[in-house]
BAMI-518168 format. One record per atom (N, C-alpha, C, O): residue number from 1; y negated, z negated, x. Coordinates in Angstrom, 3 decimals. Example, Ala and Ser with C-alpha at 12.3 -4.5 7.8 and 13.67 -1.06 7.14 Angstrom:
BEGIN
1 / 5.690 / -7.800 / 13.190
1 / 4.500 / -7.800 / 12.300
1 / 3.300 / -7.800 / 13.200
1 / 3.319 / -8.465 / 14.236
2 / 2.250 / -7.080 / 12.850
2 / 1.060 / -7.140 / 13.670
2 / -0.030 / -7.870 / 12.900
2 / -1.138 / -8.039 / 13.409
***
This chain:
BEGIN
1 / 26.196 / -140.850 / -181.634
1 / 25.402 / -142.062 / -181.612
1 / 25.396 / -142.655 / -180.202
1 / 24.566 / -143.534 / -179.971
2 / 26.153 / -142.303 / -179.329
2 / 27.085 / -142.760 / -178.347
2 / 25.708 / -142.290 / -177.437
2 / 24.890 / -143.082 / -176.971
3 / 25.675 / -141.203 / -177.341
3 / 25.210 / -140.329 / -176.546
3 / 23.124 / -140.411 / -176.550
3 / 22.334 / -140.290 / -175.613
4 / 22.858 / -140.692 / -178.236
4 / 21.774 / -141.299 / -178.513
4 / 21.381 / -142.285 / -177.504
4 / 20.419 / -142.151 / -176.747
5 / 22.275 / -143.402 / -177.542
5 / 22.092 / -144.753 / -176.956
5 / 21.895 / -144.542 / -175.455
5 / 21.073 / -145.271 / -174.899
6 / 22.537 / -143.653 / -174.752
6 / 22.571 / -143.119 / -173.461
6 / 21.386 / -142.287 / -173.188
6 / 20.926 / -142.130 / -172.058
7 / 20.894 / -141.745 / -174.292
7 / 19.706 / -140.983 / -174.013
7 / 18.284 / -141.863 / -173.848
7 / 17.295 / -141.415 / -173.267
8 / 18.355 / -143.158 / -174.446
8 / 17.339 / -143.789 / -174.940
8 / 17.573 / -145.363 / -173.635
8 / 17.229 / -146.541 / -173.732
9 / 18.371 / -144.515 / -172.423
9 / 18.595 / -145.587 / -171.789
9 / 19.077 / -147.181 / -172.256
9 / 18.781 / -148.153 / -171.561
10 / 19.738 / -147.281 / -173.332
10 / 19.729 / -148.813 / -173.610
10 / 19.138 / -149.339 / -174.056
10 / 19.364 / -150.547 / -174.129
11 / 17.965 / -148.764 / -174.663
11 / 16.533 / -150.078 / -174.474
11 / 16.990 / -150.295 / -175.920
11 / 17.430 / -149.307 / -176.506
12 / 16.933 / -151.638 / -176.662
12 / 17.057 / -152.120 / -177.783
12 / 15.580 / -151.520 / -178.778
12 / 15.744 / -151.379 / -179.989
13 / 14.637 / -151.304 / -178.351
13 / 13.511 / -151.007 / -179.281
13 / 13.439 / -149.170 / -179.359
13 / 12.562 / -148.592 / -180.002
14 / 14.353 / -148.559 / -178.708
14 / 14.406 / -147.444 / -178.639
14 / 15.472 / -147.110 / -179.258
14 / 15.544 / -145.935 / -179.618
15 / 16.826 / -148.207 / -179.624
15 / 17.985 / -147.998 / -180.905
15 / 17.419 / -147.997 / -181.993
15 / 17.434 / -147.075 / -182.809
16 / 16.782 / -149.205 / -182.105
16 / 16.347 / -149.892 / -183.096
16 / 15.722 / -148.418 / -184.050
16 / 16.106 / -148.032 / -185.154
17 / 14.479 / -147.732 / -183.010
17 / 13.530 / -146.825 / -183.858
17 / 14.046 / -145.930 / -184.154
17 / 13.674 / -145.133 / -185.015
18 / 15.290 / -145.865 / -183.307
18 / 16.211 / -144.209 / -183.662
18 / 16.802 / -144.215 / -184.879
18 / 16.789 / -143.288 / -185.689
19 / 17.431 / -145.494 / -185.023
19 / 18.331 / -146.132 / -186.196
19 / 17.267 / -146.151 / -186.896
19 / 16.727 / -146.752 / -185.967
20 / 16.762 / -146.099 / -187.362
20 / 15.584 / -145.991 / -188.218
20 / 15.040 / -144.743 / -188.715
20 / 14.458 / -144.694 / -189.798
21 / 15.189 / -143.820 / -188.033
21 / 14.846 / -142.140 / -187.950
21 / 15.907 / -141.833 / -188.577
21 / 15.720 / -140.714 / -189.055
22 / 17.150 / -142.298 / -188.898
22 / 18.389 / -141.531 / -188.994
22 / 18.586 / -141.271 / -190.692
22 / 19.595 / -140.712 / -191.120
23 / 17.589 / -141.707 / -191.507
23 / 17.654 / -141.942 / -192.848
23 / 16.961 / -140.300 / -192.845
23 / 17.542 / -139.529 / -193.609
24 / 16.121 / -139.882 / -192.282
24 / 15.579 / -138.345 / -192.265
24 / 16.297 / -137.493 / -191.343
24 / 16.610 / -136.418 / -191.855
25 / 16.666 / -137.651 / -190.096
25 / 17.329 / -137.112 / -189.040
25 / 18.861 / -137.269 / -188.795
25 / 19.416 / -138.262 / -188.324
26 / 19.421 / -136.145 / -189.187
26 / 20.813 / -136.247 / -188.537
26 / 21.056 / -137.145 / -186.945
26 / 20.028 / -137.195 / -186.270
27 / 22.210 / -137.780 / -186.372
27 / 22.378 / -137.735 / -185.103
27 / 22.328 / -136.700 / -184.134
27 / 22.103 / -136.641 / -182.926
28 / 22.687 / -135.677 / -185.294
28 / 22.759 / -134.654 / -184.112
28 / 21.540 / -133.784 / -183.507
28 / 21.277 / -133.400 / -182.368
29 / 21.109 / -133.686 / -184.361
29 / 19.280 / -133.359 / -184.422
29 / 18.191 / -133.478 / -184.050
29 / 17.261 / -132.731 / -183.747
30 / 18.621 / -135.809 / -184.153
30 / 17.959 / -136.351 / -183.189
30 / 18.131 / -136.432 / -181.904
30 / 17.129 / -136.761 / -181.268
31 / 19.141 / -136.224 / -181.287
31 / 19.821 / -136.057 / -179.819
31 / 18.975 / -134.740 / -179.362
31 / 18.315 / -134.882 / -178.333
32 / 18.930 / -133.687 / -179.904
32 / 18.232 / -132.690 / -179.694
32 / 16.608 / -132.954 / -179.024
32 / 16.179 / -132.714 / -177.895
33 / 16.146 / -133.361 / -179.852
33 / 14.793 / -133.845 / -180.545
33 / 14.445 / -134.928 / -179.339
33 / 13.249 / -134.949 / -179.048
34 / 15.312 / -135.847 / -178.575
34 / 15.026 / -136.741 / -177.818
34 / 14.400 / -136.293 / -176.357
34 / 13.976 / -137.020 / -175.459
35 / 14.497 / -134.619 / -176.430
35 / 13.758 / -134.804 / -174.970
35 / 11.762 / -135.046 / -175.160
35 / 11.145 / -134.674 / -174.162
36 / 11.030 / -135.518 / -176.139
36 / 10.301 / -136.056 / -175.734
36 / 10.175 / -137.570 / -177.229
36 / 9.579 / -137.820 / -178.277
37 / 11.025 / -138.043 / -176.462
37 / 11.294 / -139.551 / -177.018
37 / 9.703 / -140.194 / -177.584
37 / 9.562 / -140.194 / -178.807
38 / 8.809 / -140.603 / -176.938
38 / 7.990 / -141.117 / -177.043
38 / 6.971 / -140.276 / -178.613
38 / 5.954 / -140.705 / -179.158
39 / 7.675 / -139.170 / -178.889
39 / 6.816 / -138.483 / -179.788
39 / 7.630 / -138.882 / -181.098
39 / 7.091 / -139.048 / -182.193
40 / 9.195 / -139.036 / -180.817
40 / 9.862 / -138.807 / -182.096
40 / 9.906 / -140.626 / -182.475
40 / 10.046 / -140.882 / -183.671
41 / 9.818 / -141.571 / -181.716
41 / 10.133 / -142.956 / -181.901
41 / 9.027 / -143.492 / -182.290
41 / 8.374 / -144.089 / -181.433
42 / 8.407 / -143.417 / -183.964
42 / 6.767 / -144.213 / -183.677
42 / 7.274 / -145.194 / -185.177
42 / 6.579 / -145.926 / -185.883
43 / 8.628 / -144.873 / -185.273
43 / 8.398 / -145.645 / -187.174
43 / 9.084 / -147.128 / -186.609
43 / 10.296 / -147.307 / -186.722
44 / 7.963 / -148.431 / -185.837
44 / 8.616 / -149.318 / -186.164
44 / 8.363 / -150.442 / -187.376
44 / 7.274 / -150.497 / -187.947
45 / 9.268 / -151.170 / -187.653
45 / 8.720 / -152.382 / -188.321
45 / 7.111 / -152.591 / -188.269
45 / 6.366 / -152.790 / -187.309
46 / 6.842 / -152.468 / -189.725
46 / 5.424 / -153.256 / -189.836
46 / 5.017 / -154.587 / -189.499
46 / 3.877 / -154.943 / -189.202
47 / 6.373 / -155.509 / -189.594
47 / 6.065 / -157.232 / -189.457
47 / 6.488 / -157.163 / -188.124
47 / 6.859 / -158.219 / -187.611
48 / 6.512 / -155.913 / -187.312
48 / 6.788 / -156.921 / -185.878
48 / 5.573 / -156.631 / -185.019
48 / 4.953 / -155.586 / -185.215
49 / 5.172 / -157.523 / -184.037
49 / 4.139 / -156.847 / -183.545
49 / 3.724 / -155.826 / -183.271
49 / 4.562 / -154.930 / -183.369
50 / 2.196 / -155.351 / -182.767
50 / 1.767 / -154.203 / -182.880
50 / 2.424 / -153.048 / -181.254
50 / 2.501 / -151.826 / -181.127
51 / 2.832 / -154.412 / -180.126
51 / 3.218 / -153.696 / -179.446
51 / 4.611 / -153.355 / -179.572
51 / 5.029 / -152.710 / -178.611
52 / 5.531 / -153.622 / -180.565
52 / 6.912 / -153.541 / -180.770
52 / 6.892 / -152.722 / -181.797
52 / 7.894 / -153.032 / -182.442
53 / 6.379 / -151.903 / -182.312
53 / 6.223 / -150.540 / -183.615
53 / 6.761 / -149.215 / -182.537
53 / 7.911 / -148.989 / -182.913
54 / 6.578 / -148.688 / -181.899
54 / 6.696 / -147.695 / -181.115
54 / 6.956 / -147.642 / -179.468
54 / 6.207 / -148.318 / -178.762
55 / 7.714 / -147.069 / -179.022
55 / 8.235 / -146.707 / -177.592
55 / 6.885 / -146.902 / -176.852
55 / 6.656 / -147.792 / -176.034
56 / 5.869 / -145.758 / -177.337
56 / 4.437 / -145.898 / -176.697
56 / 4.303 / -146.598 / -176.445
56 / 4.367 / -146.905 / -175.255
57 / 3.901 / -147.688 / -177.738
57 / 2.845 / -149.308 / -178.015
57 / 3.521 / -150.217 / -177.001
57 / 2.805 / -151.034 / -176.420
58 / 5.308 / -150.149 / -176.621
58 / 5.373 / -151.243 / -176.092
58 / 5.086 / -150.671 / -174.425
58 / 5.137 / -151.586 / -173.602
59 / 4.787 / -149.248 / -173.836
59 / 5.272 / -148.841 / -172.154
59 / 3.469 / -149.047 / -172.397
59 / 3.136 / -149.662 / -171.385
60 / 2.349 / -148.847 / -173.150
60 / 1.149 / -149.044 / -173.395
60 / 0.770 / -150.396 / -172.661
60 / 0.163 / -150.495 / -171.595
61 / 1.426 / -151.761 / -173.730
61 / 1.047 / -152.696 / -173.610
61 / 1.930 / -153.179 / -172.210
61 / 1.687 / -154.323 / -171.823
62 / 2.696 / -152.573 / -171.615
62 / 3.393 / -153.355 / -170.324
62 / 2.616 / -152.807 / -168.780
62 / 2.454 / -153.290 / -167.660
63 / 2.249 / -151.451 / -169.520
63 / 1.060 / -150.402 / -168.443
63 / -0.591 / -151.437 / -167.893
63 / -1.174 / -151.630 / -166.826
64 / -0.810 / -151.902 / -169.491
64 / -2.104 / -153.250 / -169.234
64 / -2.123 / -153.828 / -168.337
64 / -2.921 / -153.873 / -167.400
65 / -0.595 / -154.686 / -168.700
65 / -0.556 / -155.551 / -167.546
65 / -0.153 / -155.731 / -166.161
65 / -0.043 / -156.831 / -165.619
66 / 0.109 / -154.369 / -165.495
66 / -0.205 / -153.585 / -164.193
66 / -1.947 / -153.563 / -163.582
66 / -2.967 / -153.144 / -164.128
67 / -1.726 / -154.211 / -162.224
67 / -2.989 / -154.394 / -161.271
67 / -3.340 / -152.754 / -161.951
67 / -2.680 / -151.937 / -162.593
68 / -4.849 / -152.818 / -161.372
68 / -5.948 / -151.294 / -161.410
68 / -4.467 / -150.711 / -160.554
68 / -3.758 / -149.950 / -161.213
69 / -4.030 / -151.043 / -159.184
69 / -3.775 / -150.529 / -157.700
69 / -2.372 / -149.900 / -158.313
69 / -2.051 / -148.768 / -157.952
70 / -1.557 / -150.610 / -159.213
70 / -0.066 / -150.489 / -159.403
70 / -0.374 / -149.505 / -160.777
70 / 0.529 / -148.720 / -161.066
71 / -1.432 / -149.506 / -161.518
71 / -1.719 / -148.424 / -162.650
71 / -1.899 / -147.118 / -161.821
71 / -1.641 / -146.083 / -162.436
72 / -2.334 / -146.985 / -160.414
72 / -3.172 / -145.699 / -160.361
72 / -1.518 / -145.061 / -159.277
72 / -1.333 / -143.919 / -158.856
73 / -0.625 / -146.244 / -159.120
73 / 0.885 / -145.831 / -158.124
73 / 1.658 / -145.521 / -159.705
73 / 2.273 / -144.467 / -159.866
74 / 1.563 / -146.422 / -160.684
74 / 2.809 / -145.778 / -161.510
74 / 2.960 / -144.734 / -161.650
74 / 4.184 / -144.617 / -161.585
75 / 2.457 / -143.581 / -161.849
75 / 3.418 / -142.276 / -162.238
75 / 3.842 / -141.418 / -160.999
75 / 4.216 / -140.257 / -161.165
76 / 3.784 / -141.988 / -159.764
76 / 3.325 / -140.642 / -158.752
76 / 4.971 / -140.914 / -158.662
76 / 5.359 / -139.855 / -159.155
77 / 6.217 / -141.683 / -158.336
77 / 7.500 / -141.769 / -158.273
77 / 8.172 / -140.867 / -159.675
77 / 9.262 / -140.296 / -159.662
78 / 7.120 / -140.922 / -160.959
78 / 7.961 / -140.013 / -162.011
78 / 8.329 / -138.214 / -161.675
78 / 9.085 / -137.466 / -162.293
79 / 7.477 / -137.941 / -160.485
79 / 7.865 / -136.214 / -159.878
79 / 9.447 / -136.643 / -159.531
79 / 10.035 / -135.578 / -159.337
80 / 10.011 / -137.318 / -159.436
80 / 11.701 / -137.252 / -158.779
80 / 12.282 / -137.814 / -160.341
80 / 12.166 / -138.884 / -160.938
81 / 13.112 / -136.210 / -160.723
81 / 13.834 / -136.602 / -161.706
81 / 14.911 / -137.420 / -161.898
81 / 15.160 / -137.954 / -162.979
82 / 15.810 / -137.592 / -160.529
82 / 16.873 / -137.933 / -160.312
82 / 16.783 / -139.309 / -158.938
82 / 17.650 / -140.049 / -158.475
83 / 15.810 / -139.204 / -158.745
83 / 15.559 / -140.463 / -158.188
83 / 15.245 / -140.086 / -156.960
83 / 15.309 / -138.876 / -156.744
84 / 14.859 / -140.920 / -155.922
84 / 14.687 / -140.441 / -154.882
84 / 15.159 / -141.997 / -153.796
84 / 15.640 / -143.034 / -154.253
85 / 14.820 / -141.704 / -152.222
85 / 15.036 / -142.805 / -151.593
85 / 13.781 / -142.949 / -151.332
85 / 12.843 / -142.230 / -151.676
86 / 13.784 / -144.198 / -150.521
86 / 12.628 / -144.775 / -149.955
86 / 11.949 / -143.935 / -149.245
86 / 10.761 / -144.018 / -149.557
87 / 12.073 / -143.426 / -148.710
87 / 11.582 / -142.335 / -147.350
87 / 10.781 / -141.361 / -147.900
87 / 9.818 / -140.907 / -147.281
88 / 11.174 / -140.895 / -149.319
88 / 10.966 / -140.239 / -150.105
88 / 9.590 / -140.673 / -150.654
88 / 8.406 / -140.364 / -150.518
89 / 10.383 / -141.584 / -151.372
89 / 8.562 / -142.217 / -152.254
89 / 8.101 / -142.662 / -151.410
89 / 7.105 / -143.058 / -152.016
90 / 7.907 / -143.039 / -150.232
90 / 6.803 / -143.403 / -149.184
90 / 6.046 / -142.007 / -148.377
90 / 4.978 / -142.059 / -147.767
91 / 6.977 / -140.682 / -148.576
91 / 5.924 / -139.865 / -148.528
91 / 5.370 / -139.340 / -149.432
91 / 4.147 / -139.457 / -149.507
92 / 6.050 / -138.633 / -150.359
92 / 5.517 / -137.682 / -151.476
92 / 4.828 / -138.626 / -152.542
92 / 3.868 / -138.167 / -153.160
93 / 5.362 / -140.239 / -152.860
93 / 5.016 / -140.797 / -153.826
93 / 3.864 / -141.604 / -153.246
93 / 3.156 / -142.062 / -154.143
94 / 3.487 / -141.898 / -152.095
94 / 2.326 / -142.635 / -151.394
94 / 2.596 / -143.915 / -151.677
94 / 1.568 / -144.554 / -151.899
95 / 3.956 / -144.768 / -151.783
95 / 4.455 / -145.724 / -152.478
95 / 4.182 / -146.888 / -151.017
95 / 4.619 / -146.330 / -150.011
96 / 3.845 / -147.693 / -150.827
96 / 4.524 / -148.957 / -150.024
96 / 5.644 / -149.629 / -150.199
96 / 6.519 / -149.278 / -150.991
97 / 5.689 / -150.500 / -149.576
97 / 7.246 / -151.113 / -149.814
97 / 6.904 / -152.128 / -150.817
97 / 7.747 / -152.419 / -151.666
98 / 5.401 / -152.873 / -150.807
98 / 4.810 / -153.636 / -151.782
98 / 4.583 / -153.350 / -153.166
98 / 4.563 / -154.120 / -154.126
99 / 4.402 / -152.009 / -153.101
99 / 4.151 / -151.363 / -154.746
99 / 5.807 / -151.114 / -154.854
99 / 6.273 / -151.758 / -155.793
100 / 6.550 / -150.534 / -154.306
100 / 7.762 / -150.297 / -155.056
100 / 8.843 / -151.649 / -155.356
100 / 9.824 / -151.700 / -156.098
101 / 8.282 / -152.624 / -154.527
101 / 8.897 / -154.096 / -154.738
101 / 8.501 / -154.731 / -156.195
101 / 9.192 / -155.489 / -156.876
102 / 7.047 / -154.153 / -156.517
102 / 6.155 / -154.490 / -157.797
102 / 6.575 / -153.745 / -158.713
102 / 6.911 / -154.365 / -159.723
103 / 6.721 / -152.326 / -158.765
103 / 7.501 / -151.821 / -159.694
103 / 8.608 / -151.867 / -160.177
103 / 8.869 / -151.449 / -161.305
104 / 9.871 / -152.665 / -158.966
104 / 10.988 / -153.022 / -159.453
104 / 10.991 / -153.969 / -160.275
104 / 11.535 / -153.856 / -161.374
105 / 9.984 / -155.775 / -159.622
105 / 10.171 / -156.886 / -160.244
105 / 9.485 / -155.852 / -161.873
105 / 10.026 / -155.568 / -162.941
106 / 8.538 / -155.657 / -161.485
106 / 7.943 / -155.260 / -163.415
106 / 9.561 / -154.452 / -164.732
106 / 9.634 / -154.230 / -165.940
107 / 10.586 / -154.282 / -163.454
107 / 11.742 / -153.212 / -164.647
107 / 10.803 / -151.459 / -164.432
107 / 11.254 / -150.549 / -165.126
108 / 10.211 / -151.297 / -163.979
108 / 9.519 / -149.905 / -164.258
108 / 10.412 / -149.104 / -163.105
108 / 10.814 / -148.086 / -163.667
109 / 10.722 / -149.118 / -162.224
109 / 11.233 / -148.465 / -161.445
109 / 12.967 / -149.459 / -160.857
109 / 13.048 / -150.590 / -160.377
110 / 13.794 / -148.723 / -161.081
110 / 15.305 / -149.498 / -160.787
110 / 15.549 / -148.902 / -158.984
110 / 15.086 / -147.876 / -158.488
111 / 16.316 / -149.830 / -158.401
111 / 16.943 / -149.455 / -157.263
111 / 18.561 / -149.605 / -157.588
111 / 19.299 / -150.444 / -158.105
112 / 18.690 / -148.143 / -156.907
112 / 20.444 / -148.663 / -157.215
112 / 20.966 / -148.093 / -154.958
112 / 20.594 / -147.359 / -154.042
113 / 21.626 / -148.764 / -155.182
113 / 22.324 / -148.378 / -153.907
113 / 21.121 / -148.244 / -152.491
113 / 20.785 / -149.125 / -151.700
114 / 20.608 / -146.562 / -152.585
114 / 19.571 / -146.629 / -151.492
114 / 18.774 / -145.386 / -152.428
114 / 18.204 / -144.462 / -151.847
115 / 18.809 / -145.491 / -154.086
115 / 17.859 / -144.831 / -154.119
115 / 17.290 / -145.269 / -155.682
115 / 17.945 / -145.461 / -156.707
116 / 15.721 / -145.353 / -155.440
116 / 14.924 / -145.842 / -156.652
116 / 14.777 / -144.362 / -157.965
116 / 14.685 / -143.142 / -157.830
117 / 14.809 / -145.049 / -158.861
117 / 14.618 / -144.181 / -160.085
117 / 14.397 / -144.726 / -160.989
117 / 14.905 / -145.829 / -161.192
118 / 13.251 / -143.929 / -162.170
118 / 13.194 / -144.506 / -163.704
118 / 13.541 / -144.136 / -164.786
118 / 13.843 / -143.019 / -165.207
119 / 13.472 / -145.592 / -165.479
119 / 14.932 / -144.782 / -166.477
119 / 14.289 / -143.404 / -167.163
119 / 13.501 / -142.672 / -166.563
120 / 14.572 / -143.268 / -167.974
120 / 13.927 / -141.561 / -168.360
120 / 13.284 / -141.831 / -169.314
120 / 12.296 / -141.124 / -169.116
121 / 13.068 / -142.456 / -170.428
121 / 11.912 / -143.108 / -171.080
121 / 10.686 / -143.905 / -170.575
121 / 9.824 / -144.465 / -171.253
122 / 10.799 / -143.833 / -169.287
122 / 9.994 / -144.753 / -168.472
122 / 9.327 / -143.733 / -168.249
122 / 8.219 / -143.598 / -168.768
123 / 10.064 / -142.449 / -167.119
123 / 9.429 / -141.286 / -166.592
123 / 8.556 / -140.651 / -167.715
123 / 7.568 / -140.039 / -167.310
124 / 8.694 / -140.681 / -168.631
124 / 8.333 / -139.664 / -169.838
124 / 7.158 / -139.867 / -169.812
124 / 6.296 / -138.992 / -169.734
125 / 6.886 / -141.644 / -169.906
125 / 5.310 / -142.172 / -170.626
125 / 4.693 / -141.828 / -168.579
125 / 3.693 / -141.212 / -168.208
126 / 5.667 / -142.450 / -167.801
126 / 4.833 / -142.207 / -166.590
126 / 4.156 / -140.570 / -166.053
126 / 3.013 / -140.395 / -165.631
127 / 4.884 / -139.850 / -166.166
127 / 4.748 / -138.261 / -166.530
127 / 3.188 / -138.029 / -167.101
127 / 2.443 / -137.173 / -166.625
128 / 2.849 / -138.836 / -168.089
128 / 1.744 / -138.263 / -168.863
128 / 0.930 / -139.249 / -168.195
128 / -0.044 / -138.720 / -167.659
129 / 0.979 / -140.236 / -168.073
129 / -0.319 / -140.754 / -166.685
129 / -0.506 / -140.305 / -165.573
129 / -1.504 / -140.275 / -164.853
130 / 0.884 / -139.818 / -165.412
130 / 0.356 / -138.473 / -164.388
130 / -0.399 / -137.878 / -164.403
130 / -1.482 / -138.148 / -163.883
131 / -0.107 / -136.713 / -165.072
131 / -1.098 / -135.782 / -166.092
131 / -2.392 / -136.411 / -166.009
131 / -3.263 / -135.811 / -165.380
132 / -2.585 / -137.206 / -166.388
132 / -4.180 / -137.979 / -166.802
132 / -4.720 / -138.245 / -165.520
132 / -5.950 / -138.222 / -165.489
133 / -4.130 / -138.497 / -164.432
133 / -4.955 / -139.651 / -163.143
133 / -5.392 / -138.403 / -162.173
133 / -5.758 / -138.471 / -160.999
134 / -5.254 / -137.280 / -162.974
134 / -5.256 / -136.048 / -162.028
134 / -4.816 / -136.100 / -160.531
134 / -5.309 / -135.463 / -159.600
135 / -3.757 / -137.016 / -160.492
135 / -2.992 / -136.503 / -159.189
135 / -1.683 / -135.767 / -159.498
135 / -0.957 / -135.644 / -158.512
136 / -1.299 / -135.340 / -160.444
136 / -0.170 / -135.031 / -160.734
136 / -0.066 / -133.201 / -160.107
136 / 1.095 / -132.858 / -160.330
137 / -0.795 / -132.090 / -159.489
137 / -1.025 / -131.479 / -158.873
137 / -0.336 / -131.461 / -157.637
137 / 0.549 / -130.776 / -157.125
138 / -1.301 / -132.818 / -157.203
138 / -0.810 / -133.057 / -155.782
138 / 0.233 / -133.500 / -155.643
138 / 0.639 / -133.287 / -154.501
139 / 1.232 / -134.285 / -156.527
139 / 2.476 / -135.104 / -156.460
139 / 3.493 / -133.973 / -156.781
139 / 4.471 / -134.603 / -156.378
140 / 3.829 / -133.225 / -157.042
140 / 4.393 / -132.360 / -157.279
140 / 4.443 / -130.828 / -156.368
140 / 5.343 / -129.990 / -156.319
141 / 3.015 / -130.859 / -155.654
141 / 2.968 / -130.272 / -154.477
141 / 3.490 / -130.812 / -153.182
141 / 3.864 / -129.974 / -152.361
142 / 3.572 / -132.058 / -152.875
142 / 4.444 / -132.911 / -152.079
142 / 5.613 / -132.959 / -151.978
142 / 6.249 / -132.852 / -150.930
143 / 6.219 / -133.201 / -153.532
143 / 7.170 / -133.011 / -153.711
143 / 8.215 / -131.293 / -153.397
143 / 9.428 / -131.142 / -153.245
144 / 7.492 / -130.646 / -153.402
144 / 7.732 / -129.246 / -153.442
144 / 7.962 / -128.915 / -151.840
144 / 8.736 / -128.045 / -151.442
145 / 7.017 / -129.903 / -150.845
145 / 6.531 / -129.584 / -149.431
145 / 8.045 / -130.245 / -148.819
145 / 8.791 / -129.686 / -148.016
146 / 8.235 / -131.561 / -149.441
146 / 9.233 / -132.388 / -148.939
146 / 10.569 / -131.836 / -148.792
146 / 11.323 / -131.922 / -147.822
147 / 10.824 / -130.989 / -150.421
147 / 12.039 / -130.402 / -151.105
147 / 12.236 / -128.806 / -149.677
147 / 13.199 / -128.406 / -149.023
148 / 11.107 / -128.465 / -149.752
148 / 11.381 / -127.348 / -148.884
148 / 11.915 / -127.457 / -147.568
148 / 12.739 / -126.678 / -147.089
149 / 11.277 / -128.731 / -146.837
149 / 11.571 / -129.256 / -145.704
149 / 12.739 / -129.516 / -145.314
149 / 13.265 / -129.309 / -144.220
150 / 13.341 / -130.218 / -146.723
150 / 14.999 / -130.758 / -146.361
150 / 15.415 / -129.412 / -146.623
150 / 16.134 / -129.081 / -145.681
151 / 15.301 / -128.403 / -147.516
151 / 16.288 / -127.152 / -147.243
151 / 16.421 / -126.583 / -145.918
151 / 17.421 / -126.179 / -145.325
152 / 15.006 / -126.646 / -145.523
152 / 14.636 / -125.929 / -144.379
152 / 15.657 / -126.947 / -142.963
152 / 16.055 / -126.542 / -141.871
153 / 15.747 / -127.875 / -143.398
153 / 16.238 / -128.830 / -141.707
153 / 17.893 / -128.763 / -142.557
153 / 18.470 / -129.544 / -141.801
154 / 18.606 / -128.494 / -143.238
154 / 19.479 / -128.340 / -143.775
154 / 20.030 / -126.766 / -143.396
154 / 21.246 / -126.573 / -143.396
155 / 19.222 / -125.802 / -143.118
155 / 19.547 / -124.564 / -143.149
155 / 19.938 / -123.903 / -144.064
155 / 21.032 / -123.340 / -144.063
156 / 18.891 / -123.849 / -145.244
156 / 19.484 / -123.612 / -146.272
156 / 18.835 / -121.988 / -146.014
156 / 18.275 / -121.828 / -144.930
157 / 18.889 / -120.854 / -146.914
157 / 18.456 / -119.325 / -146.577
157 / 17.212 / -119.781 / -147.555
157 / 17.185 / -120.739 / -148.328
158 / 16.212 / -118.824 / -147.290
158 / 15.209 / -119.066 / -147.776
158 / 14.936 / -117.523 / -148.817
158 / 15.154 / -116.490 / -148.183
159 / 14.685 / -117.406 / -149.663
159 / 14.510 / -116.220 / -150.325
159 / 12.879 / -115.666 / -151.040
159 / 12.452 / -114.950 / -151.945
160 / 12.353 / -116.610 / -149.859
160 / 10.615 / -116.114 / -150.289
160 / 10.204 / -116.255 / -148.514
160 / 10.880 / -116.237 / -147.485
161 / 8.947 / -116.380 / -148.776
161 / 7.730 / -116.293 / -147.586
161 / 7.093 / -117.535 / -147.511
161 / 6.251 / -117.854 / -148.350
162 / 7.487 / -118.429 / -146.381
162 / 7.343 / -119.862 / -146.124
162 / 5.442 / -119.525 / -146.153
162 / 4.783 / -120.453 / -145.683
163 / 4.864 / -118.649 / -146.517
163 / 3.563 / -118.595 / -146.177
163 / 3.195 / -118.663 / -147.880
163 / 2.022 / -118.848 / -148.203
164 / 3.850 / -118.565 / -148.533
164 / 3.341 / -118.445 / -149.958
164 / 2.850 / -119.497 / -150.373
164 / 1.724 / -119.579 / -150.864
165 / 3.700 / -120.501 / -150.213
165 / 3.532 / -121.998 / -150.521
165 / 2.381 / -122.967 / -150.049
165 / 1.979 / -124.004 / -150.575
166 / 1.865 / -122.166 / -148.617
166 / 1.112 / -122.836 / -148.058
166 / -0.471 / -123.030 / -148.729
166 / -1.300 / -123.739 / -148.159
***
């Protein structure tokens, strides 16, 4: 259950729906089952609002109320699984210091120390606006350009043809 709660980042509407699943779903099953959260969490309360029924309905209704400018930046930071630094999302993520200041105050993107990341229920729904804004190609090709770069200024051995990628 422990480990549930850790998977679902904390979020109280993401216990809530799990605890709720558990009358059909073992814990253990559902822990399994959680790597795409947003599919398995849809049974909420009927009397609570419509954006508090499902994981979706509520990253849906908080996505609304994101500028056009901060809708078309949210997902490009979800390519870094593990977070990244500033330097980082200001290249590969095309982030400013203004949009990632906006994504923090909104809770969508956390800073810890010197490096930003989202929680992983965040990434999930941001992931698939990815997908949709058709930059997700290019964000992940950046990401790939960036990743190579630091091996490469790191000296790491390379075991392909720096021409493949290009």
């Amino acid at each position: 259950v422990a480990a549930i709660c850790v998977a679902l980042d904390g979020l109280p509407l993401g216990i809530e729906l799990a605890a709720a699943r558990t009358r059909l779903i073992p814990p253990e099953a559902m822990l399994e089952r959680l790597e795409s959260r947003l599919e398995l969490l849809t049974a909420g309360p009927r009397d609570a609002p419509a954006r508090h029924r499902t994981l979706r309905a509520t990253l849906d209704w908080s996505f609304e109320l994101l500028e056009e400018e901060e809708q078309r930046s949210f997902g490009r930071p979800a390519v870094f699984s593990g977070g990244c630094t500033l330097e980082a999302a200001e290249e590969v993520a095309q982030a400013d210091l203004d949009m990632l200041e906006s994504l923090v105050d909104k809770s969508l993107l956390r800073r810890r120390g010197e490096r930003y990341r989202m929680l992983d229920t965040i990434r999930e729904y941001a992931l698939e606006k990815l997908e949709g804004s058709g930059e997700a190609d290019e964000m992940w090709e950046r990401l790939g350009r960036q990743l190579l770069a630091l091996a490469e200024a790191e000296g790491a051995p390379m075991f392909f043809d720096r021409q493949e990628l290009a």
